[in-house]
SELO-162049 format. One line per field, with one value per residue: chain; x, y, z of N, C-alpha, C in turn; residue in one letter; residue number from 1. Coordinates in Angstrom, 1 decimal, decimal comma, always signed. Atoms other than C-alpha are relative to their C-alpha. Example, Ala and Ser with C-alpha at 12.3 -4.5 7.8 and 13.67 -1.06 7.14 Angstrom:
REM SELO-162049
nuza [A_A]
n_u [+0,9_-0,9]
n_v [-1,2_-1,1]
n_w [+0,0_+0,0]
ca_u [+12,3_+13,7]
ca_v [-4,5_-1,1]
ca_w [+7,8_+7,1]
c_u [+0,9_-0,8]
c_v [+1,2_+1,1]
c_w [+0,0_+0,8]
doro [A_S]
seke [1_2]
REM end
This chain:
REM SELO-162049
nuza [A_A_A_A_A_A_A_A_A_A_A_A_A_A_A_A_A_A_A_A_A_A_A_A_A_A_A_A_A_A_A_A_A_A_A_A_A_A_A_A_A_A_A_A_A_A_A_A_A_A_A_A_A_A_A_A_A_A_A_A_A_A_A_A_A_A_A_A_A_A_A_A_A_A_A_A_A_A_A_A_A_A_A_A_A_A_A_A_A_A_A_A_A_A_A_A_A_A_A_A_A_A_A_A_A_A_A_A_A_A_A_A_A_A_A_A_A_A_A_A_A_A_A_A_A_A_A_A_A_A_A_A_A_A_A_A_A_A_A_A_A_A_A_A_A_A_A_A_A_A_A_A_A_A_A_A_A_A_A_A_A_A_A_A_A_A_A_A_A_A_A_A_A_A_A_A_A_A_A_A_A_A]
n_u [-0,1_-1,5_-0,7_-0,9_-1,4_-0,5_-1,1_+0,1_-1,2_-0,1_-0,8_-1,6_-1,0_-1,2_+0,2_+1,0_+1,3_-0,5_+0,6_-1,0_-0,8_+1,6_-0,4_+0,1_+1,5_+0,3_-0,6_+0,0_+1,1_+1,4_+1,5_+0,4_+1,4_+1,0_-0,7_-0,8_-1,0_-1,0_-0,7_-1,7_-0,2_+1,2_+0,3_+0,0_+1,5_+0,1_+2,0_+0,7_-0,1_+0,8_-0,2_-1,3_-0,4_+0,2_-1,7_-0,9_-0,8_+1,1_-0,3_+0,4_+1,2_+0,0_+0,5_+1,2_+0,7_-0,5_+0,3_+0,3_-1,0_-0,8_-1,1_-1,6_+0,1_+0,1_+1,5_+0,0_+0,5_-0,8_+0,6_-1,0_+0,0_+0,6_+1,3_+1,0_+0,2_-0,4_-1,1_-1,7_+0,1_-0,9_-1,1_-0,2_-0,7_-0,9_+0,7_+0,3_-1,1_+1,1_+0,9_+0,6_+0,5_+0,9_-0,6_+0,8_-0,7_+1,0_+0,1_+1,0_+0,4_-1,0_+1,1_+0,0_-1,0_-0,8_-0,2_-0,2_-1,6_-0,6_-0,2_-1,3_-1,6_+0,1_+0,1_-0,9_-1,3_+0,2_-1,4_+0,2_-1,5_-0,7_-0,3_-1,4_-0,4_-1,0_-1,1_-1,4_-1,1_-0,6_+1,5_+0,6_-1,2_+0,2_+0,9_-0,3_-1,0_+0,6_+1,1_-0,6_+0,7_-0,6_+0,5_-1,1_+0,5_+0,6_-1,4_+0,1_+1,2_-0,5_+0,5_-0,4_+0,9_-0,1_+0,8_+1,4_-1,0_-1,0_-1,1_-0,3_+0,5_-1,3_+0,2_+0,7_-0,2_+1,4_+0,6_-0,2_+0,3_-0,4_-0,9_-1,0_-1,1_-0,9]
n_v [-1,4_-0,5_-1,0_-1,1_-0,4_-0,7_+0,1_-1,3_-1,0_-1,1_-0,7_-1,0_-0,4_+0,5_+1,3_+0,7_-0,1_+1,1_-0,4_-0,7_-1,6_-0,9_-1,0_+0,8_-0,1_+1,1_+1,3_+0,3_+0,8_-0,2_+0,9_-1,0_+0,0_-1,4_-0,6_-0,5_+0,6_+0,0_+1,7_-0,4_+0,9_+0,8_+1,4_-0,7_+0,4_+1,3_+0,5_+0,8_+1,8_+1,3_-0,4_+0,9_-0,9_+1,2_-0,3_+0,3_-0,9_-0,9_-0,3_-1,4_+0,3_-1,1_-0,2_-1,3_+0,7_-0,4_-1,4_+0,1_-0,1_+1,0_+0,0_+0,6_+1,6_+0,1_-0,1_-1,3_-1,0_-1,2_-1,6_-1,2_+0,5_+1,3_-0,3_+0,8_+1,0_-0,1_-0,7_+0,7_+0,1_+1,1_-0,4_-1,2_-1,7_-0,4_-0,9_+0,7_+0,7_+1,4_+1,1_+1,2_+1,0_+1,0_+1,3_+0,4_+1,5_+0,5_+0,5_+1,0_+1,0_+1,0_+0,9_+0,2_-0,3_-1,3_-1,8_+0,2_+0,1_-1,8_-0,7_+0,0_-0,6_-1,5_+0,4_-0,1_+0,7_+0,5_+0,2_+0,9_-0,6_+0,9_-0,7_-0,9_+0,8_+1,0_-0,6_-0,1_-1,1_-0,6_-0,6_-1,0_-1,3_-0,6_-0,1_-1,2_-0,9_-0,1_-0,9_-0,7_-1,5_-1,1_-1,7_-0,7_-0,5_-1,5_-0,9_+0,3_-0,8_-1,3_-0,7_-1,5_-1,1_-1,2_-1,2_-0,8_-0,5_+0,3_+0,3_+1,6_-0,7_-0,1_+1,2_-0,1_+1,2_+0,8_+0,5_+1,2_+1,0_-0,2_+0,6_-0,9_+0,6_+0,4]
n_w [-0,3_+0,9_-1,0_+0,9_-0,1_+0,5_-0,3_+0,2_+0,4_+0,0_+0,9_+0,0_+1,0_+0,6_-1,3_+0,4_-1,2_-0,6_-1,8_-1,1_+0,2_-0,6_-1,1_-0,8_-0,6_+1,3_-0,7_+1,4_+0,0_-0,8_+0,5_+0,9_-0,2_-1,0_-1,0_-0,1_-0,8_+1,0_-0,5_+0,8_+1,2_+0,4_-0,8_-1,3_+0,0_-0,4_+0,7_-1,0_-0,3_+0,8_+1,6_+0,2_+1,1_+1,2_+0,8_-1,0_-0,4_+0,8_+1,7_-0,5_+1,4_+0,7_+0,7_-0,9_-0,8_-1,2_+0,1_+1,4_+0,8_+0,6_-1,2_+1,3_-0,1_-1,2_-0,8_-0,3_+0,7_-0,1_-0,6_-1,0_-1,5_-0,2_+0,5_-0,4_+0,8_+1,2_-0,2_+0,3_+1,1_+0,0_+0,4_-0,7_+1,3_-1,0_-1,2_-1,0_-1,0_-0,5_+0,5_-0,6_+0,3_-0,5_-0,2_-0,2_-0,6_-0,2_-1,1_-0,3_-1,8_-0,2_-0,2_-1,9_-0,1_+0,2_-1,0_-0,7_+0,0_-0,5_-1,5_-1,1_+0,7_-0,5_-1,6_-0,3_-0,4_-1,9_-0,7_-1,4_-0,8_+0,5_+0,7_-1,2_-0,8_+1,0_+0,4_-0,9_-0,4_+1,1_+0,4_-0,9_+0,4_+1,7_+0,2_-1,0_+1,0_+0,8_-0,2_-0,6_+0,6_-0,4_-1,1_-0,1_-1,1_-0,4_+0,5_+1,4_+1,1_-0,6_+1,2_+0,1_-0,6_-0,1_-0,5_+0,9_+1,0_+0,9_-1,1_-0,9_-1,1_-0,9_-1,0_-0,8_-1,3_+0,6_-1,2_-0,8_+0,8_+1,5_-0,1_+0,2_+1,0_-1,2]
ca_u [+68,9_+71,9_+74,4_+76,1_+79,6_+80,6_+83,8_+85,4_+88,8_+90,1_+92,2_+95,9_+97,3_+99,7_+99,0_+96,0_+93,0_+94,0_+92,3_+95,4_+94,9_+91,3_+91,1_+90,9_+87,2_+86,8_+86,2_+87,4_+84,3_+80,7_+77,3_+75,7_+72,5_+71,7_+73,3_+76,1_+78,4_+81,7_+83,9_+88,1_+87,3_+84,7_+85,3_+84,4_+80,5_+79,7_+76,1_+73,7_+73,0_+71,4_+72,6_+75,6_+76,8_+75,5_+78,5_+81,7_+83,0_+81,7_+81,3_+81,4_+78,2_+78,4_+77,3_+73,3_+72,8_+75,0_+74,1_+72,0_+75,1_+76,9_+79,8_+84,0_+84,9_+85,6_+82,4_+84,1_+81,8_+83,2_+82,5_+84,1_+83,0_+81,1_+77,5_+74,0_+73,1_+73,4_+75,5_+78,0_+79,3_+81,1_+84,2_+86,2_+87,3_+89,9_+87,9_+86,7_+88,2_+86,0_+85,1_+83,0_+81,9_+79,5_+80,3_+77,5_+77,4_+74,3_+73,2_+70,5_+69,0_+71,6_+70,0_+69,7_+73,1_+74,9_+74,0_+74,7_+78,5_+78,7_+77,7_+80,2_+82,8_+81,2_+81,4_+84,1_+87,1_+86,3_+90,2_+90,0_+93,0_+93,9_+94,9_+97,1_+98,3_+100,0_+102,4_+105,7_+107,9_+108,8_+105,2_+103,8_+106,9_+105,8_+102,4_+103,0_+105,6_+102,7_+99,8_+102,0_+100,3_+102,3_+101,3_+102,9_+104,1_+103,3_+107,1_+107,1_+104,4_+106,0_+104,5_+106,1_+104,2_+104,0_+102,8_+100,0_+103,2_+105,3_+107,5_+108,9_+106,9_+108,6_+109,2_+107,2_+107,0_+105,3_+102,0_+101,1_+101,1_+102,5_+105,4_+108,8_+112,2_+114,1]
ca_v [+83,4_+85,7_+87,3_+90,5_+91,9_+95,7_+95,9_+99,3_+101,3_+104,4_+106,4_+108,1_+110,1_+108,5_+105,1_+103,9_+102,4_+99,8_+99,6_+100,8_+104,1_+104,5_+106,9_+105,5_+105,7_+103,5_+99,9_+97,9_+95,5_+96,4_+94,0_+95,0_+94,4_+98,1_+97,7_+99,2_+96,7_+96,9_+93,7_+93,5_+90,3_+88,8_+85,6_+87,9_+87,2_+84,7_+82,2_+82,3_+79,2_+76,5_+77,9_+76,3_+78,1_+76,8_+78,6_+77,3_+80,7_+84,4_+85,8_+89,4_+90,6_+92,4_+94,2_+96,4_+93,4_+95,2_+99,3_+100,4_+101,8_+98,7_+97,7_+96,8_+93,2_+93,1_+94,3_+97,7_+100,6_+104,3_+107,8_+110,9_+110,0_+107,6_+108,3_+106,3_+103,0_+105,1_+107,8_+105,0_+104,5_+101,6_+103,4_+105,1_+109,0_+110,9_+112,7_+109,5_+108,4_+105,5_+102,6_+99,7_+96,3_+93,8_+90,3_+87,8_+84,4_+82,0_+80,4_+77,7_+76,2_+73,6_+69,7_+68,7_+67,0_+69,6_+72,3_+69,7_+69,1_+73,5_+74,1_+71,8_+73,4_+76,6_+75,3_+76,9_+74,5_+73,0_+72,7_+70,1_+70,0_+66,6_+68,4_+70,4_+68,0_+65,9_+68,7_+69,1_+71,7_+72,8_+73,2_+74,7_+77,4_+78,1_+78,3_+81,0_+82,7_+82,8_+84,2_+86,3_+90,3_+93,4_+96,3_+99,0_+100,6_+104,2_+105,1_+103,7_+106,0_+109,3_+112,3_+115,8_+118,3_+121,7_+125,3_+126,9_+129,0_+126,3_+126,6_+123,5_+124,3_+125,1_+121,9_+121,5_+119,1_+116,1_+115,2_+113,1_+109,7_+110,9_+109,0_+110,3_+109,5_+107,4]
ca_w [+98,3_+96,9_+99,2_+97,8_+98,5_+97,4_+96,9_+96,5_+95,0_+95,0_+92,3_+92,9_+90,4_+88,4_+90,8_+89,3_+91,3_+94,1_+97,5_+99,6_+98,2_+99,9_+102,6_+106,3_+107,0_+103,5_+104,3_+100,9_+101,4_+102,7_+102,6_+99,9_+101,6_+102,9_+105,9_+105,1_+107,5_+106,1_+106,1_+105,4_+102,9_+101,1_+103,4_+106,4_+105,3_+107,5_+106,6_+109,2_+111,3_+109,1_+105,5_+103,6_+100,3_+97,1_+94,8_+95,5_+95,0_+94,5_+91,0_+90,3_+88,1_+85,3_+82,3_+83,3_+85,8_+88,1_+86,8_+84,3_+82,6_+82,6_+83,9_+82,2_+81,5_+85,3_+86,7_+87,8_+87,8_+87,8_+89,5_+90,6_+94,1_+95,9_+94,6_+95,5_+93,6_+90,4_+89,1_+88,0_+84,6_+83,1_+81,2_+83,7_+82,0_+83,9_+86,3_+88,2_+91,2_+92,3_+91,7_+92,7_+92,0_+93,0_+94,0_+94,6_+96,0_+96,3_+99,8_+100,4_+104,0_+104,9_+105,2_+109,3_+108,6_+107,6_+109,6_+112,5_+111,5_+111,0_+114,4_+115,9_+113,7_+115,1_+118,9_+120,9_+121,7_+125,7_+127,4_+130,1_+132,9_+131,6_+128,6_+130,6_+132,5_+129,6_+128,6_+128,8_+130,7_+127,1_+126,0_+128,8_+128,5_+124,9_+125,6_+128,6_+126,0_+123,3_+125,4_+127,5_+127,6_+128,0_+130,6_+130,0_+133,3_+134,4_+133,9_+130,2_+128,9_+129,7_+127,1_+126,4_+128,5_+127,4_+127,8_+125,5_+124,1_+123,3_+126,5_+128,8_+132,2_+135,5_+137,6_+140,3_+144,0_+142,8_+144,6_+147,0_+145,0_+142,0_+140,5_+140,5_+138,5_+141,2]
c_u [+1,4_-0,2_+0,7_+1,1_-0,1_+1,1_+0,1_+2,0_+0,1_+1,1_+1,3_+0,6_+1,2_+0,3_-0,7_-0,8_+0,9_-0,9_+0,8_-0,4_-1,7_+0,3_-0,5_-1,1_-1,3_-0,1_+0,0_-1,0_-1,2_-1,0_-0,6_-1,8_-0,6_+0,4_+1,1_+1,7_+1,3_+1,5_+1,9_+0,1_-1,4_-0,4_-0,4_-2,0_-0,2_-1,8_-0,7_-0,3_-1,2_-0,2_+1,3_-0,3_-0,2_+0,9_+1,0_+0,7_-1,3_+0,4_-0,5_-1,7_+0,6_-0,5_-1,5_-0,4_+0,7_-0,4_-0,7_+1,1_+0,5_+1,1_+1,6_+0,0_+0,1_-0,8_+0,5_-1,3_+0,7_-0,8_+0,8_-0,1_-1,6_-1,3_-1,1_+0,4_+0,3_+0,8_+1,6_+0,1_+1,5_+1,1_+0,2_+1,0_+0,7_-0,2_-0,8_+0,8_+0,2_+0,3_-0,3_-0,2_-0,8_+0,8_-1,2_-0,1_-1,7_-0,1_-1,3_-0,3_+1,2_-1,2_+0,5_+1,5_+1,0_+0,3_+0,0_+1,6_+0,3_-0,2_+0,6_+1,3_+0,0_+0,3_+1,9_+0,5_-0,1_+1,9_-0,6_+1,6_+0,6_+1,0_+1,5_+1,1_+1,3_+0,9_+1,3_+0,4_-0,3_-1,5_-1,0_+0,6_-0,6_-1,4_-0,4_+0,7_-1,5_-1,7_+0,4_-0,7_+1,0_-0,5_+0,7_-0,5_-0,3_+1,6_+0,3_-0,7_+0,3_-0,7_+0,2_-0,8_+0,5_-0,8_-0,9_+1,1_+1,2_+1,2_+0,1_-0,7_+0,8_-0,8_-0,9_+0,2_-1,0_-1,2_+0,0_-0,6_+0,5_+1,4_+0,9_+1,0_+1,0_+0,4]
c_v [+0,5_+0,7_+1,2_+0,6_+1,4_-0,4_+1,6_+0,5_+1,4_+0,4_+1,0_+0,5_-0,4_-1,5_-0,5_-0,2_-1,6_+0,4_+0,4_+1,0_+0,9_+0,7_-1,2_-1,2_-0,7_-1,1_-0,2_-1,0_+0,6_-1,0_+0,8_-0,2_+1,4_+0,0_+1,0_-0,6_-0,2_-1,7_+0,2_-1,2_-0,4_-1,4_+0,5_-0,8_-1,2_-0,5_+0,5_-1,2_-0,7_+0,4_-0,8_+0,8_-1,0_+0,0_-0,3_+1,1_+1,4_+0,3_+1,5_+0,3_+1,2_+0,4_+1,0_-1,0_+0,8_+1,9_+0,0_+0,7_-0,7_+0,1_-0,1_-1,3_-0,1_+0,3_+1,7_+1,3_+1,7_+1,2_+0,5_-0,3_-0,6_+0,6_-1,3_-1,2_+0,6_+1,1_-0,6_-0,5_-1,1_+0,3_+1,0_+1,3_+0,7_+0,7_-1,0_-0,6_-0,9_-0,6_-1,2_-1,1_-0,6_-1,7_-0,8_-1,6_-0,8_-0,7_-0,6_-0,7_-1,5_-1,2_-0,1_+0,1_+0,6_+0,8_-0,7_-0,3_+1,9_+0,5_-0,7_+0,5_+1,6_+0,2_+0,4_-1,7_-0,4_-0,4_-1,0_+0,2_-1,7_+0,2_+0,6_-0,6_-0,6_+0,6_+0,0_+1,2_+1,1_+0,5_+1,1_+1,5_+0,6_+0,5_+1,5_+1,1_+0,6_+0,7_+1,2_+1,7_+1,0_+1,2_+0,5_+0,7_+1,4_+0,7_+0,1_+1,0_+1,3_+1,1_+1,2_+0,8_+1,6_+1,2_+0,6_+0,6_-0,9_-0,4_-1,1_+0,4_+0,1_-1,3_+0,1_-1,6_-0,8_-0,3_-0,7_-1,6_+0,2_-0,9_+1,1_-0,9_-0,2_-1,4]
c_w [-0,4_+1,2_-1,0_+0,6_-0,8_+0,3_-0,7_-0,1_-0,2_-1,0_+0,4_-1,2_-0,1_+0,6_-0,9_+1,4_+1,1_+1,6_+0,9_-0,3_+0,3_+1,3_+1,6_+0,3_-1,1_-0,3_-1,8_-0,3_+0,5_-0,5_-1,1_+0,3_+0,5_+1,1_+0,2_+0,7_-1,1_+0,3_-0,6_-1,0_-0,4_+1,0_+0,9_-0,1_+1,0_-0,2_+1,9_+0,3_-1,1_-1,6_-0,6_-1,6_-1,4_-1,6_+0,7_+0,6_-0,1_-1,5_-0,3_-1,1_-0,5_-1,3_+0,9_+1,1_+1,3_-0,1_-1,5_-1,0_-0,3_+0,7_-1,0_+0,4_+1,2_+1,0_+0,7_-0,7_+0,7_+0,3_+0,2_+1,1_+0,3_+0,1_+0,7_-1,0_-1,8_-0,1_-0,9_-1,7_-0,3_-0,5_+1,3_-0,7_+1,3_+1,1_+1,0_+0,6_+0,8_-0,6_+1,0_-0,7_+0,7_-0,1_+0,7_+0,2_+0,5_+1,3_+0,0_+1,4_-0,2_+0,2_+1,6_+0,0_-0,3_+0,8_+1,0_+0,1_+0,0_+0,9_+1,0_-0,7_+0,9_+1,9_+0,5_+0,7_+1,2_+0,5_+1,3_+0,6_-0,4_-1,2_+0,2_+0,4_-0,9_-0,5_+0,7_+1,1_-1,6_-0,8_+0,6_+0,0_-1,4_+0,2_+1,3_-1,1_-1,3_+0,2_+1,5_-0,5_+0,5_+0,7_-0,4_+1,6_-0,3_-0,5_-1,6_-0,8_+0,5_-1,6_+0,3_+0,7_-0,3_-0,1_-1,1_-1,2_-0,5_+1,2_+0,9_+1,7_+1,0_+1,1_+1,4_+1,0_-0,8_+1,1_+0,2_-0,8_-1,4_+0,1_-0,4_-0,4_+1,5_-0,5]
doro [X_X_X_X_X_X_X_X_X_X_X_X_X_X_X_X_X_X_X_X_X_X_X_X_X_X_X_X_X_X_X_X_X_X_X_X_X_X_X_X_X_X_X_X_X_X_X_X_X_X_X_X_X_X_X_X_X_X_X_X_X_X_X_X_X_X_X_X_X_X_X_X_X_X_X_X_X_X_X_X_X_X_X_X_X_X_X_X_X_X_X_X_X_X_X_X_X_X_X_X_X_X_X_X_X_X_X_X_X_X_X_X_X_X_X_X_X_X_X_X_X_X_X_X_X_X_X_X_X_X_X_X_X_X_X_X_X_X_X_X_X_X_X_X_X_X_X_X_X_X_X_X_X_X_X_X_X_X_X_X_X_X_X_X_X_X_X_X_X_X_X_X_X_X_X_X_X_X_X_X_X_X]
seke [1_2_3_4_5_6_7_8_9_10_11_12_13_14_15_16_17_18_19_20_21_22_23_24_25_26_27_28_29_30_31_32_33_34_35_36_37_38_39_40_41_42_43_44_45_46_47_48_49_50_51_52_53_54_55_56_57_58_59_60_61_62_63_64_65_66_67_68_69_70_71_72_73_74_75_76_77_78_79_80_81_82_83_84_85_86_87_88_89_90_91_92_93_94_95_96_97_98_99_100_101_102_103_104_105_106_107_108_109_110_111_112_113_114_115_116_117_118_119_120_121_122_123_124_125_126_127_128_129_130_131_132_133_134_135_136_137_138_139_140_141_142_143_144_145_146_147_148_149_150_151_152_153_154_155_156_157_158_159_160_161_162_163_164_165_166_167_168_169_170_171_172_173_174_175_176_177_178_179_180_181_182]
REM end
C-alpha cells in the first residue's frame, strides 16, 4: 500500500518559493489521502498498528505520474493559487505563487515479530517508586527544575483598559473580591 505526503510552498516577491513564506492557516505538509490532515513533517505520518515501512525513505514522484502536466526535475507542480488535483503545471511563469509536490512512501503488514517489538516501542514508559527512590538530591532537583509549570498570577496579567473613544476611564472603588495594587 502507498502512503502520500503533499508538500506545499509559497512565492514572495523577489524571495522565491520556501515554506516560511506560506500564510498561517497553510500547513507545509497534508495526507495526501483526501483527508486533508495537515502534518509539520513528513515523519509526522505515523503507520498504523501492524504495518512497518517497506521504503527506507520517501521519494517524491514526478513527471505525468504526479499531474497530467508533468512536474520539474524536483517533482514541483506550479499555480497561481492552490487549485483542485489539476490546474497545475510543471514550469512555473511569473504569475504563479504555489507550488506542490507529492512525496510517496510504500508500507506493507508488519510479520507477528515485528509488529510485536513496534508496540512495545509504542508502550508508554511505566515509572515505579523504586525508580524514584534511587536518585539523588541533585537529580531529583533537576528533575523538579525541568517539569516545573508557570501560573501566571492575577497581578501579572494586567491589560490596558480603555473607553470606546480612546480615553483612560475614571477610577473607580474596586468590588467586593476584586484585586487591588497593595
Amino acid at each position: 500500500m502507498e502512503e502520500r505526503i503533499i508538500e506545499y510552498e509559497r512565492k514572495l516577491p523577489f524571495k522565491g518559493f520556501a515554506s516560511r513564506h506560506l500564510f498561517p492557516n497553510e500547513p507545509q505538509f497534508k495526507r495526501g489521502d483526501g483527508s486533508g490532515l495537515a502534518l509539520l513533517s513528513k515523519e509526522d505520518l505515523l503507520l498504523p498498528a501492524g504495518w512497518t515501512w517497506l521504503d527506507g525513505d520517501w521519494g517524491v514522484v514526478t513527471g505525468t505520474k504526479a499531474n497530467s502536466s508533468g512536474t520539474d526535475r524536483e517533482g514541483w507542480m506550479y499555480a497561481f493559487n492552490w487549485v483542485g488535483d489539476n490546474g497545475y503545471g510543471a514550469i512555473g511563469g511569473m504569475k504563479d505563487c504555489v507550488r506542490r509536490r507529492i512525496w510517496t512512501r510504500k508500507r506493507v503488514p508488519s510479520r507477528p515479530s515485528q509488529d510485536a517489538g513496534a508496540a512495545a516501542s509504542r508502550q508508554p514508559r511505566v515509572h515505579t517508586k523504586e525508580m524514584f527512590e534511587d536518585r539523588t538530591n541533585d537529580e531529583k532537583k533537576q528533575e523538579q527544575q525541568d517539569t516545573a509549570v508557570l501560573i501566571p498570577s492575577a497581578n501579572s496579567m494586567r491589560f490596558p483598559i480603555m473607553n470606546m473613544d480612546g480615553s483612560a476611564p475614571l477610577p473607580s472603588a474596586p468590588a467586593q473580591g476584586q484585586l487591588t495594587d497593595s
